[in-house]
N, C-alpha and C positions, 0 to 999 in steps of 0.2 A: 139150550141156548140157541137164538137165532142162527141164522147163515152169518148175517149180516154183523153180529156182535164179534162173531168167532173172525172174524174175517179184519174189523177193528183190531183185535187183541193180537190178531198177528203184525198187522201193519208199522204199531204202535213200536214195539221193540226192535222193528228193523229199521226204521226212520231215524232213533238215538242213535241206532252204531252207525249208521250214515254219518248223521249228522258230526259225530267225533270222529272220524276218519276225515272227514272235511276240515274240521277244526286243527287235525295235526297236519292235514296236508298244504294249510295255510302255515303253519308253525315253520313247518320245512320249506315252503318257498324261502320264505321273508329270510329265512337262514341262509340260505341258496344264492338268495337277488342280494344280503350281504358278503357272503364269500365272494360272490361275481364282483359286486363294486372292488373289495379289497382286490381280487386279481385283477382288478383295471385300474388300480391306483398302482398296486406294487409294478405294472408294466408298462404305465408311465413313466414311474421315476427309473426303470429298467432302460427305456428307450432313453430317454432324459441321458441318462449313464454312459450310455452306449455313444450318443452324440459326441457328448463330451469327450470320449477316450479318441473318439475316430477325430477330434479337431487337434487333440491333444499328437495322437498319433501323426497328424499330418504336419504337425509345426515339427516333434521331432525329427520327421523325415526330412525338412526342408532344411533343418539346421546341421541335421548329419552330413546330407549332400554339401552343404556350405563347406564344413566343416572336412571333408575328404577334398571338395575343389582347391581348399587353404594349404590342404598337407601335401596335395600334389605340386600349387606353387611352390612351394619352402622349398620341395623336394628340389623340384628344379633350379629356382635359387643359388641351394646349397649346391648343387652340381655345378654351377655356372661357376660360382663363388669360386668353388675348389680348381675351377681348370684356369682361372684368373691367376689366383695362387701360383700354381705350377707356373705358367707362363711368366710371372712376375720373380718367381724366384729365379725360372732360369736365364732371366737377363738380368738381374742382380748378381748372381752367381757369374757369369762369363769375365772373362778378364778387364775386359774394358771399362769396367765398372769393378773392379775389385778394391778402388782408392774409400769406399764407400764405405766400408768394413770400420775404416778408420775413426767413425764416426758414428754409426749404428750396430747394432746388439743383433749377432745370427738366429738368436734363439728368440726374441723380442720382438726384430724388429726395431726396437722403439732409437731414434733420430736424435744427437742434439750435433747442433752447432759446431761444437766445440769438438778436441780429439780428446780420448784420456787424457788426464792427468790435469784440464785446463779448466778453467769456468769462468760461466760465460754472462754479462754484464753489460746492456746499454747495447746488444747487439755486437758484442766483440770477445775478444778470447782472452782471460788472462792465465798465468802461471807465476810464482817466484819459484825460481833455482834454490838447491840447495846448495848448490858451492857457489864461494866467494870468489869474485873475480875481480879487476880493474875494472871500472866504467865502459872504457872502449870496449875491452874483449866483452864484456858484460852484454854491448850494444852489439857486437858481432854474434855472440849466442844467441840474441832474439834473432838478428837478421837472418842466419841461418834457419831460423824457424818460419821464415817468410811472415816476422811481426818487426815488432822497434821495439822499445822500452816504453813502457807505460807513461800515458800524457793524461793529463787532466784536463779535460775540455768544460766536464760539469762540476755543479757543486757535489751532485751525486757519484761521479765520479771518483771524487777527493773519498768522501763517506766509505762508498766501495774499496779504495785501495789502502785504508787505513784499518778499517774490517778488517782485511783481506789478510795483512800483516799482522794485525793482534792474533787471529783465529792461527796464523801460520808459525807464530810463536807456541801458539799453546798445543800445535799439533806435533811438535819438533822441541822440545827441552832440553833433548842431546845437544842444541847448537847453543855455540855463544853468539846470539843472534842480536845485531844491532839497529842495521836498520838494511832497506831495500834500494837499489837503486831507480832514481825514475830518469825517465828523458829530457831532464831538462839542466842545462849548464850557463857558465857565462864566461867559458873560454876564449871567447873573440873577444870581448872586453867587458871589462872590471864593472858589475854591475847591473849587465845587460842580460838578464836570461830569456835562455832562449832553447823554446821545446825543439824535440827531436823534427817536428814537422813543419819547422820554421819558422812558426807563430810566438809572438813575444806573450809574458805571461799579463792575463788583464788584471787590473786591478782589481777587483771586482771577484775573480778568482785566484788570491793568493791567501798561502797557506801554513806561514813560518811560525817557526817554531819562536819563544821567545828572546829575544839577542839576537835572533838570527834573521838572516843571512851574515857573521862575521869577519871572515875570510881568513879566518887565524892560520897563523902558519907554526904549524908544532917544530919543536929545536931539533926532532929528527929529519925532516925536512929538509935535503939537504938541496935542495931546486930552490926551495923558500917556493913554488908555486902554489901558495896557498890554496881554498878550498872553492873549488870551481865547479864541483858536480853535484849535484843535488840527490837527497834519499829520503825517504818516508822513515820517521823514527816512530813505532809503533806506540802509545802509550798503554797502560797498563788497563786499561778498559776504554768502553765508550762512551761512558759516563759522564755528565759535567759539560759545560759550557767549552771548553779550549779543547778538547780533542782532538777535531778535527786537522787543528795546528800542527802536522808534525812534520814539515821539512826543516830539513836541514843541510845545509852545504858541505860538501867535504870533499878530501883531496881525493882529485879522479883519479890519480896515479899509482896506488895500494890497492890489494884487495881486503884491505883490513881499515879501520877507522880507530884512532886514536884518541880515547874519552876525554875530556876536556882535563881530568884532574891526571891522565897519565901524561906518560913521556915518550911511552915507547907501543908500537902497536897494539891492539891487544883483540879487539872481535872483530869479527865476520859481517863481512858486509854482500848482502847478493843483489839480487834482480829479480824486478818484474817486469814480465815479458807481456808484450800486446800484441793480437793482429785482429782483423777483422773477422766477424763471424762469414761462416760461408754457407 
């Protein structure tokens, strides 16, 4: 064989494995240049990520911060508040202010108007007694209380102290409960009533009951002063049109009231007591 043949046959077989060595090592780029894209995609959306947490991270910061400069006001707030307190109780607390008690709750706080036992209506105080008395003394146990006997200025008024006397019946069943005494008479003369505050009564707001004003004078009666002072007779609810109707005149000089079909004393008659709210 030639040089030259021998020298082909050799070339020939080393040129194929070349050639497929190139072939694979094309193979493995193109694999290579896509792992690369992938690690430059998945380190986009990495960065991407990362943005996001560091924006995220920085609002929380800024709301944390909010949110501790808020808790430190409160704090102080509350500190302020509390030495307020102190301060305010102990000038509630000192004698000077001890009438105060009479009228708010230590434990509370909380304020009305009124002292126990009274309530309060139209910006005033009311009470009824439970013992019967005479009219006058009736009108001295309010003034002792620095009020007068209950006047009817409004219609609302009337409403209130007619309430006031059903509810005060049904909270007291033990009494033989007739009616209440109010501030209004016609002592100076026959006909003329006239409330405890000097004012006559309007037409306009009058309240009787019916028959009445009568001025009957019962056979025990031994004055014959018939029936000069005026009381709310509570009726049996608040129901109905004439309700509101319930005075009645009767003798100021008992503390008892003598039913129209008796002869001889027989219920209790008390008082309601007014002063101004303070």
């Amino acid at each position: 064989m030639s040089e030259r043949k021998k020298k082909a046959v050799l070339i020939h077989p080393c040129f194929g494995e070349i050639n497929h060595s190139i072939q694979e090592q094309r193979v493995i780029s193109i694999k290579v240049m896509q792992e690369v894209n992938h690690l430059k995609q998945a380190l986009y959306h990495s960065s991407q990520n990362v943005s996001r947490l560091e924006i995220e991270n920085s609002q929380l910061k800024r709301h944390l911060n909010a949110t501790l400069e808020e808790k430190a006001e409160l704090q102080l707030t509350l500190i302020q508040q509390k030495d307020r307190n102190r301060k305010m109780l102990a000038i509630l607390s000192s004698n000077k202010l001890s009438f105060i008690w009479s009228v708010c709750h230590k434990d509370t706080l909380q304020c009305s108007s009124c002292p126990p036992g009274w309530t309060e209506h139209s910006l005033r105080c009311f009470m009824i007694s439970t013992t019967a008395k005479k009219w006058e003394d009736a009108r001295r146990e309010c003034l002792d209380n620095h009020g007068d006997l209950a006047v009817v200025v409004t219609a609302k008024d009337q409403a209130f102290l007619t309430n006031f006397t059903i509810q005060f019946v049904r909270r007291n069943p033990q009494l033989d409960f007739h009616s209440a005494w109010i501030g209004l008479q016609d002592m100076v003369q026959e006909g003329t009533f006239i409330w405890v505050n000097g004012e006559k009564v309007k037409s306009n707001l009058s309240y009787w009951r019916e028959m009445e004003p009568n001025n009957a004078i019962a056979s025990w009666d031994a004055d014959s002063s018939g029936q000069d002072c005026v009381a709310i007779v509570p009726p049996k609810s608040s129901s109905g049109t004439k309700w509101l109707n319930s005075w009645d005149d009767i003798i100021c000089g008992v503390p008892v009231f003598s039913s129209p079909a008796q002869d001889t004393p027989s219920r209790e008659v008390v008082h309601a007591c007014c002063f101004p709210g303070k």
